[in-house]
Biopython code that builds the backbone (N, CA, C, O; Angstrom):
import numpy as np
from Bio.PDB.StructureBuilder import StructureBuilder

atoms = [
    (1, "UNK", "N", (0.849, -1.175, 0.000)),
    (1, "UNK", "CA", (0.000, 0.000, 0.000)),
    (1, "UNK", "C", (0.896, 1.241, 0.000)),
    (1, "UNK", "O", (1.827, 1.296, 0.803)),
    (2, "UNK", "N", (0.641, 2.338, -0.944)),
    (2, "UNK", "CA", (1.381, 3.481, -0.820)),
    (2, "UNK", "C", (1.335, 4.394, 0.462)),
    (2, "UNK", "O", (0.410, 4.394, 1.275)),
    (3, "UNK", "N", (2.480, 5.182, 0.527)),
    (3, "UNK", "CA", (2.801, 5.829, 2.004)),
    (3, "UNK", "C", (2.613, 6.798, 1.252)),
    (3, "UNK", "O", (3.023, 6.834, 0.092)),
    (4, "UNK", "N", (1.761, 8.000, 1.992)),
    (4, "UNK", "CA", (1.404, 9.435, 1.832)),
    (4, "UNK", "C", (1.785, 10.721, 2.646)),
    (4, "UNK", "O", (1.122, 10.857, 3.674)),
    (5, "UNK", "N", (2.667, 11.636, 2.409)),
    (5, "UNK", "CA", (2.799, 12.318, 2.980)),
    (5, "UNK", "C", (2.008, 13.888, 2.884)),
    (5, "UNK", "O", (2.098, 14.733, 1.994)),
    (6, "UNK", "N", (1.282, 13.905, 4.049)),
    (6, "UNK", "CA", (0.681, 15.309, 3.692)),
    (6, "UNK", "C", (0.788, 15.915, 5.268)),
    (6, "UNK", "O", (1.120, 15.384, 6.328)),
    (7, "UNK", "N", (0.265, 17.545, 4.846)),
    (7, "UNK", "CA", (0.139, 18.166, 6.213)),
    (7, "UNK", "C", (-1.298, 18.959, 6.614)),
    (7, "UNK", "O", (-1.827, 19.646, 5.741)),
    (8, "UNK", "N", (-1.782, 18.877, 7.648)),
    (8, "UNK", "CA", (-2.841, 18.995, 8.200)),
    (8, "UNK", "C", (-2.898, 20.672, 8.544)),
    (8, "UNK", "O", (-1.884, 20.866, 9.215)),
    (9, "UNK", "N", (-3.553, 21.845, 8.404)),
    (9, "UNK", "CA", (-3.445, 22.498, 9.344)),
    (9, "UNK", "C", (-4.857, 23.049, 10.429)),
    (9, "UNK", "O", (-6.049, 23.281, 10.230)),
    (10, "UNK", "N", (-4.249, 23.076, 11.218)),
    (10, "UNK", "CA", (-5.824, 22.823, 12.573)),
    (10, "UNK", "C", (-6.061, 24.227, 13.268)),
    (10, "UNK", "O", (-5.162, 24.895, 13.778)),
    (11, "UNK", "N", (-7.690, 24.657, 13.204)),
    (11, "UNK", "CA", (-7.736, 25.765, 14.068)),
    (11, "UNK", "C", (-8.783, 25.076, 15.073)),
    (11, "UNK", "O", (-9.338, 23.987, 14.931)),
    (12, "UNK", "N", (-8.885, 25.847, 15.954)),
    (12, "UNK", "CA", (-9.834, 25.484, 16.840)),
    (12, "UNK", "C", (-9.129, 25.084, 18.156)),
    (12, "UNK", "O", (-9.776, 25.120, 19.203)),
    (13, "UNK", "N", (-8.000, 24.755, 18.152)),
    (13, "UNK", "CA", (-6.545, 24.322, 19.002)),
    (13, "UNK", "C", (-5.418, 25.179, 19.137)),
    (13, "UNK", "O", (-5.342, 26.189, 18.437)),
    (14, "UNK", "N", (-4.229, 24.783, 20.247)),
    (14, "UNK", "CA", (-3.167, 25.630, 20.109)),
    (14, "UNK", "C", (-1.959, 24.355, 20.667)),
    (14, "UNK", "O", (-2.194, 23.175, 20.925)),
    (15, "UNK", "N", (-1.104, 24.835, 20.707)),
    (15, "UNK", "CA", (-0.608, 23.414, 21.333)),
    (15, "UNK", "C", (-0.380, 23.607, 22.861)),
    (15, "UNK", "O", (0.326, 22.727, 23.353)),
    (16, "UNK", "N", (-0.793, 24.502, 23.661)),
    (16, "UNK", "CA", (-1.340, 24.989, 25.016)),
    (16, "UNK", "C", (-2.735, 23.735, 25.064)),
    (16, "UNK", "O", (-3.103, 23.237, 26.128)),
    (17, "UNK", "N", (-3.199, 23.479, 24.066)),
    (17, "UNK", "CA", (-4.849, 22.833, 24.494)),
    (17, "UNK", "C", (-4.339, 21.639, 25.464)),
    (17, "UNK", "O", (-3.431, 20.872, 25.147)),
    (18, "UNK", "N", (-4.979, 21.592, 26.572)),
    (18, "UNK", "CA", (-4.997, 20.528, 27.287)),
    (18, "UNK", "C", (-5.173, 18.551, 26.606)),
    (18, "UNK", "O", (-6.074, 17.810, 26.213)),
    (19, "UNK", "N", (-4.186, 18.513, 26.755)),
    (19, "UNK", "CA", (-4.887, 17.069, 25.863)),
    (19, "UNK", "C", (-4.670, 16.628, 24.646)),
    (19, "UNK", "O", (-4.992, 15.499, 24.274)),
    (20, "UNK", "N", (-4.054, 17.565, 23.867)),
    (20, "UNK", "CA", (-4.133, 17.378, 22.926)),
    (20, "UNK", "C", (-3.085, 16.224, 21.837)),
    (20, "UNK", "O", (-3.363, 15.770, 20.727)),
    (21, "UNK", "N", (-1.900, 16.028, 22.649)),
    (21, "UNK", "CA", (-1.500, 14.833, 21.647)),
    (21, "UNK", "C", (-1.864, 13.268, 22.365)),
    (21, "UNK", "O", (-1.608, 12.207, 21.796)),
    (22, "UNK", "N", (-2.409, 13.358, 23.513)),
    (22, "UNK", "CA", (-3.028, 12.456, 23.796)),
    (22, "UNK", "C", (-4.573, 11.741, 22.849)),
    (22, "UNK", "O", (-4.929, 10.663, 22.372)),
    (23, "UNK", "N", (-5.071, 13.073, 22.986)),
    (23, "UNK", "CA", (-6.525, 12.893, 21.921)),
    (23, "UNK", "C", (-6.513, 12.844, 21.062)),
    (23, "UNK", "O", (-7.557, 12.437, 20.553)),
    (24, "UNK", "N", (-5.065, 13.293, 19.892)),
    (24, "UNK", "CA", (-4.541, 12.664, 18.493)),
    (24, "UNK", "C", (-4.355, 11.648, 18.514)),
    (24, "UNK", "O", (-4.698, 10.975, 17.542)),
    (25, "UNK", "N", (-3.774, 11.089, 19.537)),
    (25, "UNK", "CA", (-3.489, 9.613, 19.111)),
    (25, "UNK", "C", (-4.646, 8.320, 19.361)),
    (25, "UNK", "O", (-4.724, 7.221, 18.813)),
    (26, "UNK", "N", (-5.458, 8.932, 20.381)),
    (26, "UNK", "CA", (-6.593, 8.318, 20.752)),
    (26, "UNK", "C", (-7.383, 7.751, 19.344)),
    (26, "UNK", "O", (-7.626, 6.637, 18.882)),
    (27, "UNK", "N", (-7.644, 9.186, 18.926)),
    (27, "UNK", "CA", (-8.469, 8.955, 17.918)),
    (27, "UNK", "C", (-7.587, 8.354, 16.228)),
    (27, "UNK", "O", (-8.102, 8.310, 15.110)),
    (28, "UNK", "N", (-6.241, 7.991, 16.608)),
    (28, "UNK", "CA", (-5.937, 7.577, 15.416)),
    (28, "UNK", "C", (-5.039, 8.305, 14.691)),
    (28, "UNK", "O", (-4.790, 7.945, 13.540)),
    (29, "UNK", "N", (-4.413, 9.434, 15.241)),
    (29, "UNK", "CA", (-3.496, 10.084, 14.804)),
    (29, "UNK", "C", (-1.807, 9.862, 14.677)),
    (29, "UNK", "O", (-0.998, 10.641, 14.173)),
    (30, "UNK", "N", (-1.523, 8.378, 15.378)),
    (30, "UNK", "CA", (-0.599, 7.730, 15.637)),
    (30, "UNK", "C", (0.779, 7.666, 14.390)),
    (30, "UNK", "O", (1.920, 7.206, 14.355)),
    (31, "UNK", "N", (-0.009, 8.318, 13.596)),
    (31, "UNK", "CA", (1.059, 8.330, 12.291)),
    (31, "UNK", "C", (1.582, 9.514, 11.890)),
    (31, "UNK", "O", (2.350, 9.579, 10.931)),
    (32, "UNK", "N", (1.126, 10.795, 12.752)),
    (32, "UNK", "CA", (1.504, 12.048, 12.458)),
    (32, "UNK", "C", (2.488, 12.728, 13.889)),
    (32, "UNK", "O", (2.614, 12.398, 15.068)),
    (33, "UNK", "N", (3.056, 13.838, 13.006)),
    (33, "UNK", "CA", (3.964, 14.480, 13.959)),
    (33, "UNK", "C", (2.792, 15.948, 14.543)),
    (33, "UNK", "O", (1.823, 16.509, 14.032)),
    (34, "UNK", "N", (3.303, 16.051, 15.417)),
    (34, "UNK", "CA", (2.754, 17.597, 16.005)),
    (34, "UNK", "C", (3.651, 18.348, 15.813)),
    (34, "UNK", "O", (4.833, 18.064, 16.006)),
    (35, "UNK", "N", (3.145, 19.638, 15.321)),
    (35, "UNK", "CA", (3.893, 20.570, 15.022)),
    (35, "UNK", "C", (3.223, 22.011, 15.059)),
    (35, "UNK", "O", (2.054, 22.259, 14.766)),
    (36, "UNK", "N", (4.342, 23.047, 15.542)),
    (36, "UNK", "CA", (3.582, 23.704, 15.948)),
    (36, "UNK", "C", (4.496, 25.276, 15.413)),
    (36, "UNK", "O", (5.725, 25.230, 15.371)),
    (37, "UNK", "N", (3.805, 26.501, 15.061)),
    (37, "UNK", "CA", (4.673, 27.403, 14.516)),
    (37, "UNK", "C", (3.584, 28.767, 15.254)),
    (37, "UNK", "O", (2.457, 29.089, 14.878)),
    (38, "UNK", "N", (4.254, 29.247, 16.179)),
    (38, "UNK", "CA", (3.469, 30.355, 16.761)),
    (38, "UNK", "C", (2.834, 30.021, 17.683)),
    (38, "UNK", "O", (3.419, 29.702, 18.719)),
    (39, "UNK", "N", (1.046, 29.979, 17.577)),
    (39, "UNK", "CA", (0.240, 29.568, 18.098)),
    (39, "UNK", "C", (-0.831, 28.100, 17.168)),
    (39, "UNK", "O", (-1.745, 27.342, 17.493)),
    (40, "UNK", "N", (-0.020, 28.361, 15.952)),
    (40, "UNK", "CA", (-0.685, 27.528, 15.127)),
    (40, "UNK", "C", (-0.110, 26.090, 15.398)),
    (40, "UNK", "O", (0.988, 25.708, 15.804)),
    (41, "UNK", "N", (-1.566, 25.261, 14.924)),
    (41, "UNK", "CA", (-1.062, 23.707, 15.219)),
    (41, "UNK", "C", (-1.152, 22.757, 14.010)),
    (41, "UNK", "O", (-2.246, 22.499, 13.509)),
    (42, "UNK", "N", (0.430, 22.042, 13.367)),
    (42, "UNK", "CA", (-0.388, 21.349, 12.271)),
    (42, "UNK", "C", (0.138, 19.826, 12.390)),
    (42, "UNK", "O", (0.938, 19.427, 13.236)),
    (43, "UNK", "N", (-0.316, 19.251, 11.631)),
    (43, "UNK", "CA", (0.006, 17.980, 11.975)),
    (43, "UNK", "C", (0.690, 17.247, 10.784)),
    (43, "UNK", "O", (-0.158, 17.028, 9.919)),
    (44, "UNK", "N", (2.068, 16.736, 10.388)),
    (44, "UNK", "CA", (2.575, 15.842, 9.691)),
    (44, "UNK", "C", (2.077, 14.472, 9.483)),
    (44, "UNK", "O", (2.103, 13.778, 10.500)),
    (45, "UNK", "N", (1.605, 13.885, 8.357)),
    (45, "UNK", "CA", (1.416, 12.756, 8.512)),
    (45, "UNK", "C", (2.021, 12.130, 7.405)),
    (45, "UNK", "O", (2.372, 12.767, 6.412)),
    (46, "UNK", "N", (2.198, 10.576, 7.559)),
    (46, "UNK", "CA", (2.884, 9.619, 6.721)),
    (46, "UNK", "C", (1.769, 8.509, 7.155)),
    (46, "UNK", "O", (1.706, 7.875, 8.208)),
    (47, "UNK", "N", (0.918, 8.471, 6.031)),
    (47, "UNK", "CA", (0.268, 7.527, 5.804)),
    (47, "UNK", "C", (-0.108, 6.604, 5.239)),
    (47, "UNK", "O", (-0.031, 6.818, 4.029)),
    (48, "UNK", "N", (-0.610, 5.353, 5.527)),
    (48, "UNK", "CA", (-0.716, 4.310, 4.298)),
    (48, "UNK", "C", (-1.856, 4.240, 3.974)),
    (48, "UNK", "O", (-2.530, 3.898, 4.945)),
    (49, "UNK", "N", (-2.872, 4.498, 2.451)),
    (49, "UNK", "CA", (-3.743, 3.855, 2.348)),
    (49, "UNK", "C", (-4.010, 3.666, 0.271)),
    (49, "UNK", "O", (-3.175, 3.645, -0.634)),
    (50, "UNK", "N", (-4.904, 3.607, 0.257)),
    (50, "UNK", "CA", (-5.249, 2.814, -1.181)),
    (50, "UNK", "C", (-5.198, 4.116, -1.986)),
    (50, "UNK", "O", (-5.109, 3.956, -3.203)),
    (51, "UNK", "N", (-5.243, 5.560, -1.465)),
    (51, "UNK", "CA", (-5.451, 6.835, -2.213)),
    (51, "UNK", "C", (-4.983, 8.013, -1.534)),
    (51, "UNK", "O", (-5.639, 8.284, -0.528)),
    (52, "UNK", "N", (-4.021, 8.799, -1.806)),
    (52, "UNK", "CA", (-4.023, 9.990, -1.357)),
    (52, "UNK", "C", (-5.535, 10.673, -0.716)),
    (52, "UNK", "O", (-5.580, 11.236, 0.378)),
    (53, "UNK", "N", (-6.551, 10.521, -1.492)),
    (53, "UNK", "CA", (-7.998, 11.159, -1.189)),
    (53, "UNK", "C", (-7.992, 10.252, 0.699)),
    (53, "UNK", "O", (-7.828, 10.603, 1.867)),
    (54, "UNK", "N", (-8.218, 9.256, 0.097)),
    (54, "UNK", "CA", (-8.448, 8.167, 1.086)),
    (54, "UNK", "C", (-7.991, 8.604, 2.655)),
    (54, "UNK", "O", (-8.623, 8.769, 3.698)),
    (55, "UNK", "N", (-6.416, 8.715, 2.238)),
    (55, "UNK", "CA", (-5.445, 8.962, 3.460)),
    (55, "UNK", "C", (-6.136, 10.215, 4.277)),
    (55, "UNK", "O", (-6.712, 10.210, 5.365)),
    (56, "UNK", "N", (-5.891, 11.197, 3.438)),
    (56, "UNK", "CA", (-6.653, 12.802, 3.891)),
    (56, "UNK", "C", (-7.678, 12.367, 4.655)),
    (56, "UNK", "O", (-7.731, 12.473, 5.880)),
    (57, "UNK", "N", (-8.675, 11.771, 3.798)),
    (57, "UNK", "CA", (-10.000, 12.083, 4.234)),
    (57, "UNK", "C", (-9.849, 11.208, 5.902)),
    (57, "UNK", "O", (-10.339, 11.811, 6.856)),
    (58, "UNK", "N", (-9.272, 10.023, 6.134)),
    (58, "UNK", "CA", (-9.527, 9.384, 7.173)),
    (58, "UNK", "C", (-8.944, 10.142, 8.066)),
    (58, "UNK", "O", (-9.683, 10.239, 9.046)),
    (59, "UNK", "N", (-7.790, 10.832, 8.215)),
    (59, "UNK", "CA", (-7.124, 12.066, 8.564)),
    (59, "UNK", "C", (-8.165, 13.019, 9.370)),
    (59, "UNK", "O", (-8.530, 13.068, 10.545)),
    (60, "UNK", "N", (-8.457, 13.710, 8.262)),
    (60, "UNK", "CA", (-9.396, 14.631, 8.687)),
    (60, "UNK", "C", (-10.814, 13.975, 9.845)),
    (60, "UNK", "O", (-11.428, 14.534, 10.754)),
    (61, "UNK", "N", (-10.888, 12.828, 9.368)),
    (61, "UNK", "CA", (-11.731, 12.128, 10.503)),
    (61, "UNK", "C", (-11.437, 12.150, 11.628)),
    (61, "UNK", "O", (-11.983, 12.737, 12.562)),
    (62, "UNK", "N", (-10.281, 11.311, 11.599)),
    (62, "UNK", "CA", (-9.903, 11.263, 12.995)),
    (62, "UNK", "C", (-9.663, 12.877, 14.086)),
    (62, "UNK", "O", (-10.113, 13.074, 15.215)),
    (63, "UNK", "N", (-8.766, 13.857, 13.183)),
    (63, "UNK", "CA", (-8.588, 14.926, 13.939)),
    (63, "UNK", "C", (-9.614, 15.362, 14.441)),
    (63, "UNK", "O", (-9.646, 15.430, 15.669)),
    (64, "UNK", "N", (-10.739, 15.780, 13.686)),
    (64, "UNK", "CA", (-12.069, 16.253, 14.250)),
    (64, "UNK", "C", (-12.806, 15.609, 15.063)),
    (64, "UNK", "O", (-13.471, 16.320, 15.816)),
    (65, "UNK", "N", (-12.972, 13.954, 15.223)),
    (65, "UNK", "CA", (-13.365, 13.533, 15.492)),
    (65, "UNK", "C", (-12.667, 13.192, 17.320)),
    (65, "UNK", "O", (-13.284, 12.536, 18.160)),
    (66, "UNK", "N", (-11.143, 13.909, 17.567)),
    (66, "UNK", "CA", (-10.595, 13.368, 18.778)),
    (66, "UNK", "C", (-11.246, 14.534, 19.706)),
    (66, "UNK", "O", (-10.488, 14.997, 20.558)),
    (67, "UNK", "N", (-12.827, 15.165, 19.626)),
    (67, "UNK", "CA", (-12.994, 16.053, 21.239)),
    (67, "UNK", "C", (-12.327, 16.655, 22.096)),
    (67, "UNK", "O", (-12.343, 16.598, 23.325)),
    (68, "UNK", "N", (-11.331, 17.638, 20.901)),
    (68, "UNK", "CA", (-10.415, 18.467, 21.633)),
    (68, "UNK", "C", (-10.671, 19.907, 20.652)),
    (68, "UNK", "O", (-9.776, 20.750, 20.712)),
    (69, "UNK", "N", (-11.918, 20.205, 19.724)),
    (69, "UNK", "CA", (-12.359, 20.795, 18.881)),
    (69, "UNK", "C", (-11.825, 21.377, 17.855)),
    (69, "UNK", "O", (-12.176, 22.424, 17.310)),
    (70, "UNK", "N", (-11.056, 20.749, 17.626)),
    (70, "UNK", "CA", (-9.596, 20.829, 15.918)),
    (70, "UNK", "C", (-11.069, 21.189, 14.701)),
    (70, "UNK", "O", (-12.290, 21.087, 14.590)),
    (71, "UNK", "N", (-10.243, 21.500, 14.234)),
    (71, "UNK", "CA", (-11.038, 21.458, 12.988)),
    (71, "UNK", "C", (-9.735, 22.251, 11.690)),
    (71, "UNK", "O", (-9.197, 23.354, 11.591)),
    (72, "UNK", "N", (-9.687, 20.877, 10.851)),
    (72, "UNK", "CA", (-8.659, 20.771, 9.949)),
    (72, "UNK", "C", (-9.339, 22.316, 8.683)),
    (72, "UNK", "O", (-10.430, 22.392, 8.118)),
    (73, "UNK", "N", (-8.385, 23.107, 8.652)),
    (73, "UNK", "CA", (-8.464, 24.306, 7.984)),
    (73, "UNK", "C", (-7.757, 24.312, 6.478)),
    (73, "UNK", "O", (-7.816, 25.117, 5.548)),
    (74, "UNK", "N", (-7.088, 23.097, 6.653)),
    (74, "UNK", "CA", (-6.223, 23.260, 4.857)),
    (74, "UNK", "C", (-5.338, 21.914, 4.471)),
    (74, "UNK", "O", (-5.101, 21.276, 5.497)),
    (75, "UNK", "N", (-5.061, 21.608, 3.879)),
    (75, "UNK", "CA", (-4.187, 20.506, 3.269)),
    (75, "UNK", "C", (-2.997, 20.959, 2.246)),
    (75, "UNK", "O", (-3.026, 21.942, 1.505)),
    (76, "UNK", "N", (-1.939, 20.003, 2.386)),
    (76, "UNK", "CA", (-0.969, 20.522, 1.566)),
    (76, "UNK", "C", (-0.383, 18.585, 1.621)),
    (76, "UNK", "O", (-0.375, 17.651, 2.422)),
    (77, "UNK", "N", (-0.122, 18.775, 0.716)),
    (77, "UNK", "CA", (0.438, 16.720, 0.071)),
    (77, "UNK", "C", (1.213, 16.837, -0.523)),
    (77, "UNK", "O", (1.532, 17.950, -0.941)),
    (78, "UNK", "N", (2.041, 15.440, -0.909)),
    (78, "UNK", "CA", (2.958, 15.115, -1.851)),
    (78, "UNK", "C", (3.242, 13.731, -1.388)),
    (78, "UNK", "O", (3.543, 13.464, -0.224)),
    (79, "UNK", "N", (3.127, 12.814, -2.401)),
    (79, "UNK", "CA", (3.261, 11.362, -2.686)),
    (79, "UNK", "C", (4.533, 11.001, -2.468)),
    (79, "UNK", "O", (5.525, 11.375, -3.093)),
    (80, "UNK", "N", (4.458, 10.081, -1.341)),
    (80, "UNK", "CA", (5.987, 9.685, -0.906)),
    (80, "UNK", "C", (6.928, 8.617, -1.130)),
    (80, "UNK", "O", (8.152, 8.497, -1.098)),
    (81, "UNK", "N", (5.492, 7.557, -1.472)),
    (81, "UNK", "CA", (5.836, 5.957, -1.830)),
    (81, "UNK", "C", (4.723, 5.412, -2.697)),
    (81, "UNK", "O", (4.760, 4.245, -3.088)),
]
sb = StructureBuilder()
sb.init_structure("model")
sb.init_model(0)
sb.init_chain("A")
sb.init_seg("    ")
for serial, (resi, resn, name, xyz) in enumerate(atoms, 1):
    if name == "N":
        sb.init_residue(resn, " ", resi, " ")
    sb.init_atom(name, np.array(xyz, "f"), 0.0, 1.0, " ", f" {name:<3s}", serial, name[0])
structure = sb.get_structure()
């Protein structure tokens, strides 16, 4: 399966938020880096799945979905494997 590299960027968070790389990984974020520039929070990921679309989209699931109120604001990719 191809490895995808893209980057996440998240508002709704800071990397001050209580919880927060705990509740990335909870929800499945286990494949991305935290990263952080200012107050902004984004997330690196290297992922495996059947589609670039694919990868993103489950991505974006999980972040929003970890109840720490992220909400993915932009995408930026490039095919790694």
């Amino acid at each position: 399966m191809p490895l995808y590299n893209f980057t996440l960027m998240l508002s709704g968070v800071t990397y001050e938020t209580e919880g927060l790389e705990d509740a990335l990984y909870r929800s499945g974020c286990d494949d991305a880096l935290i990263c952080a520039f200012g107050r902004s929070v984004y997330l690196d990921f290297d992922r495996e799945a059947e589609s670039l679309d694919a990868a993103i989209a489950s991505a974006i699931e999980h972040v929003e979905s970890a109840g720490i109120g992220a909400v993915v604001e932009s995408v930026d990719s490039a095919l790694v494997g």
